[in-house]
DRENTORKOL-3810 file (N, C-alpha, C; in nm, 4 decimals):
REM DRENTORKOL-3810
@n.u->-0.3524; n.v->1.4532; n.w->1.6517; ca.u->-0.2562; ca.v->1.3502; ca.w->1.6863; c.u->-0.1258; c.v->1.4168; c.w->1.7293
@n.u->-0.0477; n.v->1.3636; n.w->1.8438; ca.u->0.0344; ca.v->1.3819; ca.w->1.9259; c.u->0.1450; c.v->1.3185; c.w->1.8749
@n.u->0.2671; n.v->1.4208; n.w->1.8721; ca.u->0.4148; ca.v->1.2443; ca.w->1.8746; c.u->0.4054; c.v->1.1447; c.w->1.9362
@n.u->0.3203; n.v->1.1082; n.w->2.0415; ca.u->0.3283; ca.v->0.9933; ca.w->2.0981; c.u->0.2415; c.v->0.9378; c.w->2.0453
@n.u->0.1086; n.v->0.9662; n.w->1.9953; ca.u->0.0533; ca.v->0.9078; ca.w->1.8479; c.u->0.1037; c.v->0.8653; c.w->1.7966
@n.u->0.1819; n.v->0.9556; n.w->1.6847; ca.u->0.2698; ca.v->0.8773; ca.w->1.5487; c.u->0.3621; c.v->0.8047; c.w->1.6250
@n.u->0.4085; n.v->0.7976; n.w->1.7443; ca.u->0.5298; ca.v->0.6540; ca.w->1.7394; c.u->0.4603; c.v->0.5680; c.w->1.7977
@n.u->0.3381; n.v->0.5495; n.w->1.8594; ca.u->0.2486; ca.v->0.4477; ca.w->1.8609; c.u->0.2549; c.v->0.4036; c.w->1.7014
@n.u->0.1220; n.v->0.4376; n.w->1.6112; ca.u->0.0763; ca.v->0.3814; ca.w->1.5424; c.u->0.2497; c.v->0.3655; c.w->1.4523
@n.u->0.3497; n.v->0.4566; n.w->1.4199; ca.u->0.4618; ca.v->0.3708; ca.w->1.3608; c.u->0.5294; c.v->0.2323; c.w->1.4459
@n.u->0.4918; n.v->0.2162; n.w->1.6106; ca.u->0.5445; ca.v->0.0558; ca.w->1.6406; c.u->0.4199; c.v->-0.0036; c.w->1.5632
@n.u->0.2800; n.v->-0.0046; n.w->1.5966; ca.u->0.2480; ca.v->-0.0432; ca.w->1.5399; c.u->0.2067; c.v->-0.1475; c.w->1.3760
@n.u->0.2589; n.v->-0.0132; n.w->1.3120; ca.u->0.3203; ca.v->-0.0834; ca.w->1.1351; c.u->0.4235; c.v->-0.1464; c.w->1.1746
@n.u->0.5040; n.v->-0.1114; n.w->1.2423; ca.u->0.6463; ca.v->-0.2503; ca.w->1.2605; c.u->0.6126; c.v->-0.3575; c.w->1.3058
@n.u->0.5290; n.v->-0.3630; n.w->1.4507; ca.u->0.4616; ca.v->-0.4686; ca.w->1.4403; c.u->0.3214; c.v->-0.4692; c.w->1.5134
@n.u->0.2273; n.v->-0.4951; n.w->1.4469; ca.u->0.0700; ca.v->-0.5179; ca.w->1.4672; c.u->0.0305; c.v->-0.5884; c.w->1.5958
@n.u->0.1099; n.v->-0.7178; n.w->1.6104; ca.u->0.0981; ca.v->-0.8122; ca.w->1.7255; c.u->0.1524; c.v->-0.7435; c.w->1.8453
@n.u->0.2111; n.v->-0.6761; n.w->1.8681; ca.u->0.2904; ca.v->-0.5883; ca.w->1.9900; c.u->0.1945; c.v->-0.5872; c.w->2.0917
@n.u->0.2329; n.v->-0.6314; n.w->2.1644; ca.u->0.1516; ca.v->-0.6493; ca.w->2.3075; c.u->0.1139; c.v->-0.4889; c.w->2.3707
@n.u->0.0087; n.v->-0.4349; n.w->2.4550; ca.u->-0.0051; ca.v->-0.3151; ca.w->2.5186; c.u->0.1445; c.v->-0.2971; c.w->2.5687
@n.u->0.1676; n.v->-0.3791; n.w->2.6764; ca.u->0.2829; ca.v->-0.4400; ca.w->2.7395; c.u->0.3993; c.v->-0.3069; c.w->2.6484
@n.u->0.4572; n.v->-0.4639; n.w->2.5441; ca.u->0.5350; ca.v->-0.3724; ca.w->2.4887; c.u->0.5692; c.v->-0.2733; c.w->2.4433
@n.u->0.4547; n.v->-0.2296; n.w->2.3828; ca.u->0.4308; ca.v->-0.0528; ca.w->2.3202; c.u->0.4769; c.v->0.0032; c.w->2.4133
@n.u->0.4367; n.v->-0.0109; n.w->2.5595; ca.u->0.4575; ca.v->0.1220; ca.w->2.6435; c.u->0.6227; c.v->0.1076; c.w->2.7048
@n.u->0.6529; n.v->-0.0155; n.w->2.6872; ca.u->0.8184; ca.v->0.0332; ca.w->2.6988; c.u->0.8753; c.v->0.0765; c.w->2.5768
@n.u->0.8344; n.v->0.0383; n.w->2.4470; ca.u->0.9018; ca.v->0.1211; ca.w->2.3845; c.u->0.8859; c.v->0.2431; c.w->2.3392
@n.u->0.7415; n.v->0.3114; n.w->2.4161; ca.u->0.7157; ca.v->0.4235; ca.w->2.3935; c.u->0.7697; c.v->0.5427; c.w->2.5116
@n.u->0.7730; n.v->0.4108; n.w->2.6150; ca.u->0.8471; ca.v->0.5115; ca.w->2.7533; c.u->0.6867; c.v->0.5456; c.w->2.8487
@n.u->0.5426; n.v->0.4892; n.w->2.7701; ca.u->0.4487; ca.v->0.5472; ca.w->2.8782; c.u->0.3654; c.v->0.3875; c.w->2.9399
@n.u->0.2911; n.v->0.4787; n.w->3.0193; ca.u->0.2263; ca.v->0.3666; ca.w->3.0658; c.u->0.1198; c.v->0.2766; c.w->2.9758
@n.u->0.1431; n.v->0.1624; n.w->3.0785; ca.u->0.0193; ca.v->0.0947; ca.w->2.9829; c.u->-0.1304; c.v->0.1231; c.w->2.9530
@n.u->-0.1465; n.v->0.1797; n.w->3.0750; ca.u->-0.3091; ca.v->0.3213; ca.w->3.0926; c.u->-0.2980; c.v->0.3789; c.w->2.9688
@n.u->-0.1668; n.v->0.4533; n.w->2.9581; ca.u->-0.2341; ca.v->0.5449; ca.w->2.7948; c.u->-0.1757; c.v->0.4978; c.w->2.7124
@n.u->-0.1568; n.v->0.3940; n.w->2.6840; ca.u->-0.1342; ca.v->0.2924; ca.w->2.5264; c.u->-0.2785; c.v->0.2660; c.w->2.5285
@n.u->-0.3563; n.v->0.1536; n.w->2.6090; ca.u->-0.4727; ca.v->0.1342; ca.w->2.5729; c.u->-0.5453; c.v->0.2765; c.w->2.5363
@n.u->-0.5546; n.v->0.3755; n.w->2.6238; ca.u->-0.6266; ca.v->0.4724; ca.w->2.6235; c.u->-0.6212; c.v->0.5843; c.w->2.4514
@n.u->-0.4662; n.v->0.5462; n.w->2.4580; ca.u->-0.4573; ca.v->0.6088; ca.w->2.2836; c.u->-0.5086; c.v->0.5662; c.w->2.2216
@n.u->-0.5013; n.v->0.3843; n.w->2.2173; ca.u->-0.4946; ca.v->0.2862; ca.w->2.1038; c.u->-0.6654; c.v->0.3105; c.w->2.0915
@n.u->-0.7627; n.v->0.3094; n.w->2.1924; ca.u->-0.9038; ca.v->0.3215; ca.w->2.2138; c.u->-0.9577; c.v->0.4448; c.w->2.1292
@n.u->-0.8450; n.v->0.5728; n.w->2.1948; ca.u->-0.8973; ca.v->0.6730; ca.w->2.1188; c.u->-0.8976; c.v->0.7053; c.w->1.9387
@n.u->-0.7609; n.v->0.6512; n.w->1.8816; ca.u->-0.7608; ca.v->0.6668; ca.w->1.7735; c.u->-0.8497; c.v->0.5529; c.w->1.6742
@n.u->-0.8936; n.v->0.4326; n.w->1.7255; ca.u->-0.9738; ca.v->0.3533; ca.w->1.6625; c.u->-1.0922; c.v->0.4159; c.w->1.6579
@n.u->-1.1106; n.v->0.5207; n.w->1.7852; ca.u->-1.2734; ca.v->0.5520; ca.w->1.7995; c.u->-1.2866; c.v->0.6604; c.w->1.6488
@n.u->-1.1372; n.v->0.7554; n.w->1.6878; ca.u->-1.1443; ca.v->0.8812; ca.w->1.5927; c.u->-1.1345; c.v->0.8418; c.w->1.4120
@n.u->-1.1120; n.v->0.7116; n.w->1.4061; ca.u->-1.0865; ca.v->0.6057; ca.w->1.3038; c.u->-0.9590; c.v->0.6674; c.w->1.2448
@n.u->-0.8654; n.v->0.6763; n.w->1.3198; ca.u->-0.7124; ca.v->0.7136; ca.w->1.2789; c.u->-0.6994; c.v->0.5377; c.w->1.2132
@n.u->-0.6908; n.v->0.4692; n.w->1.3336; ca.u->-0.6661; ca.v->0.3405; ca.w->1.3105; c.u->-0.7955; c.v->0.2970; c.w->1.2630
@n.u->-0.8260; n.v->0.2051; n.w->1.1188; ca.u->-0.9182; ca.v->0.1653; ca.w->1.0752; c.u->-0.9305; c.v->-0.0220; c.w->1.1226
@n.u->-0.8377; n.v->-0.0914; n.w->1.1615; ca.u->-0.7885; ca.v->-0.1865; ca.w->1.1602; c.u->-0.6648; c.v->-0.3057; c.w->1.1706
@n.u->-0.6621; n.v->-0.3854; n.w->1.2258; ca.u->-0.5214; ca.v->-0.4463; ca.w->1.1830; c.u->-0.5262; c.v->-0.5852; c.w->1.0845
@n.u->-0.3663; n.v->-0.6158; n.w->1.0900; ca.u->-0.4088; ca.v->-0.7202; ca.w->0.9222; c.u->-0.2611; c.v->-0.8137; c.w->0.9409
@n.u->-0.3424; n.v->-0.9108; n.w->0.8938; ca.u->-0.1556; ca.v->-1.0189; ca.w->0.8960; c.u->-0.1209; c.v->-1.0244; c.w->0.7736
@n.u->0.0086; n.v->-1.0331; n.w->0.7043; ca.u->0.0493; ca.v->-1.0472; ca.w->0.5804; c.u->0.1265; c.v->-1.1476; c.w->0.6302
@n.u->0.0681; n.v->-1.2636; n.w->0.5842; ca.u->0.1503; ca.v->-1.4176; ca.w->0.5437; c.u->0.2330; c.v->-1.3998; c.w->0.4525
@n.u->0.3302; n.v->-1.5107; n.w->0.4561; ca.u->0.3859; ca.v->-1.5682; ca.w->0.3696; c.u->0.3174; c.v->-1.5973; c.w->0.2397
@n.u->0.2440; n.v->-1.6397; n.w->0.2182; ca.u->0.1798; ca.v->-1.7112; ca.w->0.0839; c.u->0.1280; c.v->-1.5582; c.w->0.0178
@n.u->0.0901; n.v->-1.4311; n.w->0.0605; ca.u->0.0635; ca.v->-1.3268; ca.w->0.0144; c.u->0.1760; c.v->-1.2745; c.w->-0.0713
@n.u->0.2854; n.v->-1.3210; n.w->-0.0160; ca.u->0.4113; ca.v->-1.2103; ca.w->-0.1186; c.u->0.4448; c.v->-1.3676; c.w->-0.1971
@n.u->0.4526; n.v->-1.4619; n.w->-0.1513; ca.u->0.5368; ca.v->-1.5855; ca.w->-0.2433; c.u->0.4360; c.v->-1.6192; c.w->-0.3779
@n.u->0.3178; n.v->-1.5960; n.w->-0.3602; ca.u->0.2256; ca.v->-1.5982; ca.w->-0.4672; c.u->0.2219; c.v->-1.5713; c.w->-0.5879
@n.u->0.3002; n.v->-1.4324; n.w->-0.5779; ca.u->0.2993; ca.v->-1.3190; ca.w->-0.6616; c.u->0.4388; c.v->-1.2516; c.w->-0.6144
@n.u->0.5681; n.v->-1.3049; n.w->-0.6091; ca.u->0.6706; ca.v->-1.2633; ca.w->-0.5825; c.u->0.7516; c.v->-1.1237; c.w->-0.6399
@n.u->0.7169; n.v->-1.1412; n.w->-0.7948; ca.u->0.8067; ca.v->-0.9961; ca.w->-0.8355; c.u->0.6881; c.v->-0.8974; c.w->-0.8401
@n.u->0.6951; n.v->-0.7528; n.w->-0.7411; ca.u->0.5728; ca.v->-0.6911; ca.w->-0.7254; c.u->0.6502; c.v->-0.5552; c.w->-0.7982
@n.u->0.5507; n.v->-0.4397; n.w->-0.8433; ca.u->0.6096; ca.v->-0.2879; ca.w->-0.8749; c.u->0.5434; c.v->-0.2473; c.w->-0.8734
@n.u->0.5640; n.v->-0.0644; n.w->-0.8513; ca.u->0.5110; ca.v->0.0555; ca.w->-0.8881; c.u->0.4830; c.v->0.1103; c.w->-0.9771
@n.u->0.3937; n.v->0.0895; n.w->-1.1334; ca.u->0.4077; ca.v->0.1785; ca.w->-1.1979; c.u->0.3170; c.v->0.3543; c.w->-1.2151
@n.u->0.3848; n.v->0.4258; n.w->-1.2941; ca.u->0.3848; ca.v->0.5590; ca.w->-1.2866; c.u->0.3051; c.v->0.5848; c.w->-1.3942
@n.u->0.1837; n.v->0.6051; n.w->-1.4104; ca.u->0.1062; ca.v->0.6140; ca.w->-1.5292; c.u->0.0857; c.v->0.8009; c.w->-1.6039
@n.u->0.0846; n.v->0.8389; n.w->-1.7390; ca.u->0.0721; ca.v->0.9715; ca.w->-1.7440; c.u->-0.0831; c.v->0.8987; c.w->-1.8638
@n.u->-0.1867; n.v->0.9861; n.w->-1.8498; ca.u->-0.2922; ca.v->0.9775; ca.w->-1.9174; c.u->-0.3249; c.v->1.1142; c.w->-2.0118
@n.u->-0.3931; n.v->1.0769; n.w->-2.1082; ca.u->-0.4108; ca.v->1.2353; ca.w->-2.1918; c.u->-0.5441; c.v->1.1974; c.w->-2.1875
@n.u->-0.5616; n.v->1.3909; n.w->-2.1354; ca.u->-0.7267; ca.v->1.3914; ca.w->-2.1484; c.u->-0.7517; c.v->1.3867; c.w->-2.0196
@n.u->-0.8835; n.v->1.2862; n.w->-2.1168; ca.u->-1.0071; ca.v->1.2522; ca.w->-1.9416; c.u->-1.0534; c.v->1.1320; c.w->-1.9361
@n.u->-0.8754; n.v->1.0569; n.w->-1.9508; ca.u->-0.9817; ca.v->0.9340; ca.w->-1.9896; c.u->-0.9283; c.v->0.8248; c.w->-1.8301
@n.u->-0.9055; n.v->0.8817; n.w->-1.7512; ca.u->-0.8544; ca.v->0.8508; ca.w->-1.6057; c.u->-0.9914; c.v->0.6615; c.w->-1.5945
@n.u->-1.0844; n.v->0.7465; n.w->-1.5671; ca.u->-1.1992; ca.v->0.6800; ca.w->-1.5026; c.u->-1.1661; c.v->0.5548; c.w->-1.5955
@n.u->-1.1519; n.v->0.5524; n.w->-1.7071; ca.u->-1.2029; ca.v->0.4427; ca.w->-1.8321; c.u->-1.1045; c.v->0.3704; c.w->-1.7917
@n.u->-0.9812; n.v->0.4098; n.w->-1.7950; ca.u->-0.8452; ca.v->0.3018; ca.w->-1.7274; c.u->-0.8294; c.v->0.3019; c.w->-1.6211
@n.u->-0.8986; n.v->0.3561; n.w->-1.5272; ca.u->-0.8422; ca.v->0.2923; ca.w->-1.3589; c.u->-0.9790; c.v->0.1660; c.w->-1.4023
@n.u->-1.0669; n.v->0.1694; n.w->-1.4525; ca.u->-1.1771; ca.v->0.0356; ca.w->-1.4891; c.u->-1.1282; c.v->-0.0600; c.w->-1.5371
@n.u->-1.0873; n.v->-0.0472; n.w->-1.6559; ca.u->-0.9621; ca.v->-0.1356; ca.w->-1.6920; c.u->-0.8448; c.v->-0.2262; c.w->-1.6074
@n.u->-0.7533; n.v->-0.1261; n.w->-1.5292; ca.u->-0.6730; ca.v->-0.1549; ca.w->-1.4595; c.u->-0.7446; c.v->-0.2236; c.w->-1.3420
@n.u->-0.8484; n.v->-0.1904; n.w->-1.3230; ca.u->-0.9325; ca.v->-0.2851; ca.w->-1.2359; c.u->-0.9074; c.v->-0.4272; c.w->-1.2380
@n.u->-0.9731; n.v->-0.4500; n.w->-1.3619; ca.u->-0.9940; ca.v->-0.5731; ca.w->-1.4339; c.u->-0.8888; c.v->-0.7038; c.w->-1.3577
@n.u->-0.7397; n.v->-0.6437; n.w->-1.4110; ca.u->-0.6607; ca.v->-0.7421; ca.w->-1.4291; c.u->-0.5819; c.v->-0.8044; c.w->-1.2528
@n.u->-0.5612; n.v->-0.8529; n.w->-1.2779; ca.u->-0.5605; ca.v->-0.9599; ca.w->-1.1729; c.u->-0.4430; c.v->-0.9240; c.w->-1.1061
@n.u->-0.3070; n.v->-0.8764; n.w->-1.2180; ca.u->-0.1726; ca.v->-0.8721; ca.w->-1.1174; c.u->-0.1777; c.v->-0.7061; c.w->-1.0934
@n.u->-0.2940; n.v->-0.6538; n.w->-1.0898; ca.u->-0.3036; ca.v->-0.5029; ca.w->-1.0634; c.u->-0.4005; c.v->-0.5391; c.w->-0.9229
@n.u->-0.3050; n.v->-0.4979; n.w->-0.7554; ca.u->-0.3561; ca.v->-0.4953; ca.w->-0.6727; c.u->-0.3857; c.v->-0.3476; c.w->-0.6135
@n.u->-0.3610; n.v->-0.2252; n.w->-0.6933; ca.u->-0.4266; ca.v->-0.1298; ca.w->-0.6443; c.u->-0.4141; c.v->-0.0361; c.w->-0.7273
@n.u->-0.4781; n.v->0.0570; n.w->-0.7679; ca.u->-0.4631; ca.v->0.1636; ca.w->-0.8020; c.u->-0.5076; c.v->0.2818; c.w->-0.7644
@n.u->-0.4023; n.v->0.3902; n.w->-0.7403; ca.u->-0.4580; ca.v->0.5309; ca.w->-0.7006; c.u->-0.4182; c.v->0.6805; c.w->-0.8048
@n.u->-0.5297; n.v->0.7112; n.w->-0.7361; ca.u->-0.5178; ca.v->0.8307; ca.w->-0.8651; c.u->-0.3917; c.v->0.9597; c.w->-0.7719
@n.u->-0.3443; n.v->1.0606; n.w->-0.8510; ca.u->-0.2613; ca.v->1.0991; ca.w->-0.7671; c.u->-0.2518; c.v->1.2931; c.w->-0.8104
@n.u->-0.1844; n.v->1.3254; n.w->-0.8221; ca.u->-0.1434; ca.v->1.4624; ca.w->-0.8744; c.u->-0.0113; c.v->1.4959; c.w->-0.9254
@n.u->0.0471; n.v->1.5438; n.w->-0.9679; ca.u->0.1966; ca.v->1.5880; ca.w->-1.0485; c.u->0.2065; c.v->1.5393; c.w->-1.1627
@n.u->0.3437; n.v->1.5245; n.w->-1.1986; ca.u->0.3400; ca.v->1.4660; ca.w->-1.3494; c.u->0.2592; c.v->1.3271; c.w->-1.3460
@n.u->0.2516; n.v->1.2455; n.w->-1.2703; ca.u->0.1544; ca.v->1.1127; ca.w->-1.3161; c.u->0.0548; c.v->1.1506; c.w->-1.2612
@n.u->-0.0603; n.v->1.0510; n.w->-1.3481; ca.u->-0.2076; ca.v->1.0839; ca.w->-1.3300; c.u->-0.1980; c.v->0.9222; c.w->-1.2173
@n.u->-0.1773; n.v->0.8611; n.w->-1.2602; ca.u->-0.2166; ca.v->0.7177; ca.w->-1.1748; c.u->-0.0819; c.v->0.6520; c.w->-1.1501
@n.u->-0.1345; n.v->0.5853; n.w->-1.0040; ca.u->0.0014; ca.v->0.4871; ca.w->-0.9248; c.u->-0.0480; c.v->0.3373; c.w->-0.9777
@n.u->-0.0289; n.v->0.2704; n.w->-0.9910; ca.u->-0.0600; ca.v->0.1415; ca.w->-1.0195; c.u->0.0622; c.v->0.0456; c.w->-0.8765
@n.u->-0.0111; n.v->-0.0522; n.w->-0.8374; ca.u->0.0420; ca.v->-0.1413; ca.w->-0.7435; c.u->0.0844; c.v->-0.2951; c.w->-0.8348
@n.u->0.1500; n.v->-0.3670; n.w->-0.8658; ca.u->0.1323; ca.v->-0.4614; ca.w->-0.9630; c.u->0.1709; c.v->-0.5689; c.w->-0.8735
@n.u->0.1398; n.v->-0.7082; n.w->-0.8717; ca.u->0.2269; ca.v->-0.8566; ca.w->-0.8409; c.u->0.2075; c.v->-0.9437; c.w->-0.9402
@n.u->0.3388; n.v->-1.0058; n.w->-0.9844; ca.u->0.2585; ca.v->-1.1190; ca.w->-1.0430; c.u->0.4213; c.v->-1.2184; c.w->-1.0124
@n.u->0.3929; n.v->-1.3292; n.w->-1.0641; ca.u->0.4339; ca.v->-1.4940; ca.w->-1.0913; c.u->0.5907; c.v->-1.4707; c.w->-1.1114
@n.u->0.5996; n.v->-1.4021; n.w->-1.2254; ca.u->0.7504; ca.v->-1.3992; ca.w->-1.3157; c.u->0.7960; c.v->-1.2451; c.w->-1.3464
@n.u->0.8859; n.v->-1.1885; n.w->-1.3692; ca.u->0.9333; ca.v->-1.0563; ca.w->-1.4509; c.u->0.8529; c.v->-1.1208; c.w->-1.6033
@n.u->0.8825; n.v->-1.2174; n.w->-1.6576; ca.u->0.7717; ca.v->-1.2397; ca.w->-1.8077; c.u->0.6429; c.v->-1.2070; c.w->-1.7716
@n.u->0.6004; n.v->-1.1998; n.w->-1.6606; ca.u->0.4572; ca.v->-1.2304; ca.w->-1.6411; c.u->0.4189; c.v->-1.0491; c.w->-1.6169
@n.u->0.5520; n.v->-0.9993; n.w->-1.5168; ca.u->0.5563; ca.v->-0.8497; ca.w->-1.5366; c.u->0.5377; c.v->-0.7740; c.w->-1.6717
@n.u->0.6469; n.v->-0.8116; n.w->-1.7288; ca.u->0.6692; ca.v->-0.7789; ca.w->-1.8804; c.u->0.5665; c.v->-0.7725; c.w->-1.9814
@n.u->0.4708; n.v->-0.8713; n.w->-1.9577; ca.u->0.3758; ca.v->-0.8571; ca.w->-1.9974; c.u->0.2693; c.v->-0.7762; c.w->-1.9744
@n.u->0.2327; n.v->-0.7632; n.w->-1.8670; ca.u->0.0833; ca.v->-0.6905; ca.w->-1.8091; c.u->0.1406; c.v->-0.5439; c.w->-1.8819
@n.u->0.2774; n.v->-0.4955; n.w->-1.8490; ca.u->0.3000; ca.v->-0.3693; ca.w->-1.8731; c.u->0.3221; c.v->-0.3188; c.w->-1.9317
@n.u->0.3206; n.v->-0.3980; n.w->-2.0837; ca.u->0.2928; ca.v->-0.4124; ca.w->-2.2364; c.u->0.1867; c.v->-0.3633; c.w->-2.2431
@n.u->0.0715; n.v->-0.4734; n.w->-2.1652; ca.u->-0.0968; ca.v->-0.4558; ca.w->-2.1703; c.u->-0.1284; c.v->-0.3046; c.w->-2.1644
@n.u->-0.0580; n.v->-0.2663; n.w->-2.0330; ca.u->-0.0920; ca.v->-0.1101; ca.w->-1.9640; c.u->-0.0575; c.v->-0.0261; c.w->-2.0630
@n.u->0.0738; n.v->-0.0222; n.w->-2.1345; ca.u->0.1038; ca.v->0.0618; ca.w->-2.1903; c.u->0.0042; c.v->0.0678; c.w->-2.3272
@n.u->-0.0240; n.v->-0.0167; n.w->-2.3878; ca.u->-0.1256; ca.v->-0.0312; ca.w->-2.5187; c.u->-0.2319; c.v->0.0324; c.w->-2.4632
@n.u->-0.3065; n.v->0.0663; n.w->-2.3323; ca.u->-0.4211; ca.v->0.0769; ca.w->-2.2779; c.u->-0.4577; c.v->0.2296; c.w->-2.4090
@n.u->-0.5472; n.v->0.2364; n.w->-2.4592; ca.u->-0.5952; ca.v->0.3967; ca.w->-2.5251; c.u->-0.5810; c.v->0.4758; c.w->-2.4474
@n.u->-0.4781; n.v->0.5946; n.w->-2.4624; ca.u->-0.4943; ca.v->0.7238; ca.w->-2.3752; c.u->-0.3850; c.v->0.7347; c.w->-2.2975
@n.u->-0.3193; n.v->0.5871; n.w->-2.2791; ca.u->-0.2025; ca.v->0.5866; ca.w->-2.1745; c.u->-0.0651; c.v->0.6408; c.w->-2.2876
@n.u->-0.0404; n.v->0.7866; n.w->-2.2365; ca.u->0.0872; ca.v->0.8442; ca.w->-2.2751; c.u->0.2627; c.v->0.8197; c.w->-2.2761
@n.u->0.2784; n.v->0.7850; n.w->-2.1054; ca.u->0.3582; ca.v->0.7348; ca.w->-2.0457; c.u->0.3683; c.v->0.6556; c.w->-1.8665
@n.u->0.4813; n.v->0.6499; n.w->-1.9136; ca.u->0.5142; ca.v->0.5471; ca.w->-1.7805; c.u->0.6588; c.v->0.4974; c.w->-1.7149
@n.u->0.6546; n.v->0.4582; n.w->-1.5691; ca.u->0.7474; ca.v->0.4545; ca.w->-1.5454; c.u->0.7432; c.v->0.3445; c.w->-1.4322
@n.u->0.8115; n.v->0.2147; n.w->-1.4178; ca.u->0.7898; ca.v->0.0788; ca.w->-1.3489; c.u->0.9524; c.v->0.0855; c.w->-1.2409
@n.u->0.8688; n.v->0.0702; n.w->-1.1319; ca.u->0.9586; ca.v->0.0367; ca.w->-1.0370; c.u->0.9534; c.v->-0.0745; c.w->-1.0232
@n.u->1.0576; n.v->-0.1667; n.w->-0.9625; ca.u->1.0487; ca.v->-0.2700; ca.w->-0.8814; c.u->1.0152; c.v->-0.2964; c.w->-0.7494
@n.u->0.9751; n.v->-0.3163; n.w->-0.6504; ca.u->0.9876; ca.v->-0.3418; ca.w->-0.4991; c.u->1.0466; c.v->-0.4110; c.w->-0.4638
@n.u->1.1658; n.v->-0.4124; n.w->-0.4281; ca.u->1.3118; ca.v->-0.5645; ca.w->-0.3888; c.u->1.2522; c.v->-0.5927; c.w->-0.2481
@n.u->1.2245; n.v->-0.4819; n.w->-0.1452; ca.u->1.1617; ca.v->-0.5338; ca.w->-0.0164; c.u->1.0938; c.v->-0.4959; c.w->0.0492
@n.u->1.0119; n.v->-0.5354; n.w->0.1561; ca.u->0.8618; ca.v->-0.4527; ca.w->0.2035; c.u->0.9138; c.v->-0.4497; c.w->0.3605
@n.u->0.9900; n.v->-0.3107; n.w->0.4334; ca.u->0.9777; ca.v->-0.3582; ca.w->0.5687; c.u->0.8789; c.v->-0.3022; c.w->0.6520
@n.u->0.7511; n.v->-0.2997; n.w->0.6001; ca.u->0.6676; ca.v->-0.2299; ca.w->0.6648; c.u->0.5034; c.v->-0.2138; c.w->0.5909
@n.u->0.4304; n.v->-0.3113; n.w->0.5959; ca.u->0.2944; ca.v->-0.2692; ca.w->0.4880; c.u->0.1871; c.v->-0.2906; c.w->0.5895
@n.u->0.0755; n.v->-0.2596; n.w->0.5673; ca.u->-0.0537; ca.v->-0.2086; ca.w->0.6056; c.u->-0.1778; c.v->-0.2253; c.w->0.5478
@n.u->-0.2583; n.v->-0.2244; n.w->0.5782; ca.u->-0.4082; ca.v->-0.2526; ca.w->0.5090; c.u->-0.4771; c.v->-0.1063; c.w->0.5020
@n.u->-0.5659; n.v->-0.1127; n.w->0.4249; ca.u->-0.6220; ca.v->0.0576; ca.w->0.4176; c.u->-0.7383; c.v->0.0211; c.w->0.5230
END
């Protein structure tokens, strides 16, 4: 992948709907090699897809966070299963450095936060942790 790659696929994440059209003025090229990129990196599966995020996706589940999980041991597998489970846990990834796991969270209320991350923290094995908030999203994506 080329810089004119990455500032494709970054208009892209800004916005998904962007016409061929537009990409190539704001990329400065023609519309020949916008399609011709956009073709190639779907083929090379750079790009896996595109995705709409409504309204009703973030208002649903309004207060969302990051938390920072540290695990002892080996007990990773048993709580990303767990963390599966629960409902205001929309992703989890495993990671490297001081935390073992990212956790993605949404839910209803900060009580409703407050809670799950009670849950997490009681989980067996879970050492520590550390909860961000997300105040705003200018930019999300689908895997």
């Amino acid at each position: 992948m080329d810089n004119t790659d990455q500032k494709l696929i970054a208009e892209l994440r800004r916005d998904g709907r962007a016409s061929v059209m537009t990409l190539s003025d704001r990329l400065g090229v023609s519309r020949a090699t916008v399609r011709m990129r956009l073709s190639r990196l779907q083929q090379q599966g750079e790009i896996l897809g595109f995705t709409a995020i409504t309204r009703g996706d973030v208002a649903d589940a309004p207060v969302r966070g990051l938390m920072l999980i540290g695990i002892q041991g080996r007990g990773a597998e048993r709580i990303m299963a767990r963390l599966s489970g629960m409902s205001q846990v929309t992703a989890v990834h495993s990671t490297n450095g001081r935390w073992d796991l990212i956790v993605e969270l949404s839910a209803r209320s900060l009580d409703e936060l407050d809670t799950v991350l009670s849950q997490i923290r009681a989980l067996d094995g879970v050492t520590s942790s550390e909860t961000n908030l997300l105040l705003s999203t200018r930019r999300a994506r689908s895997r």
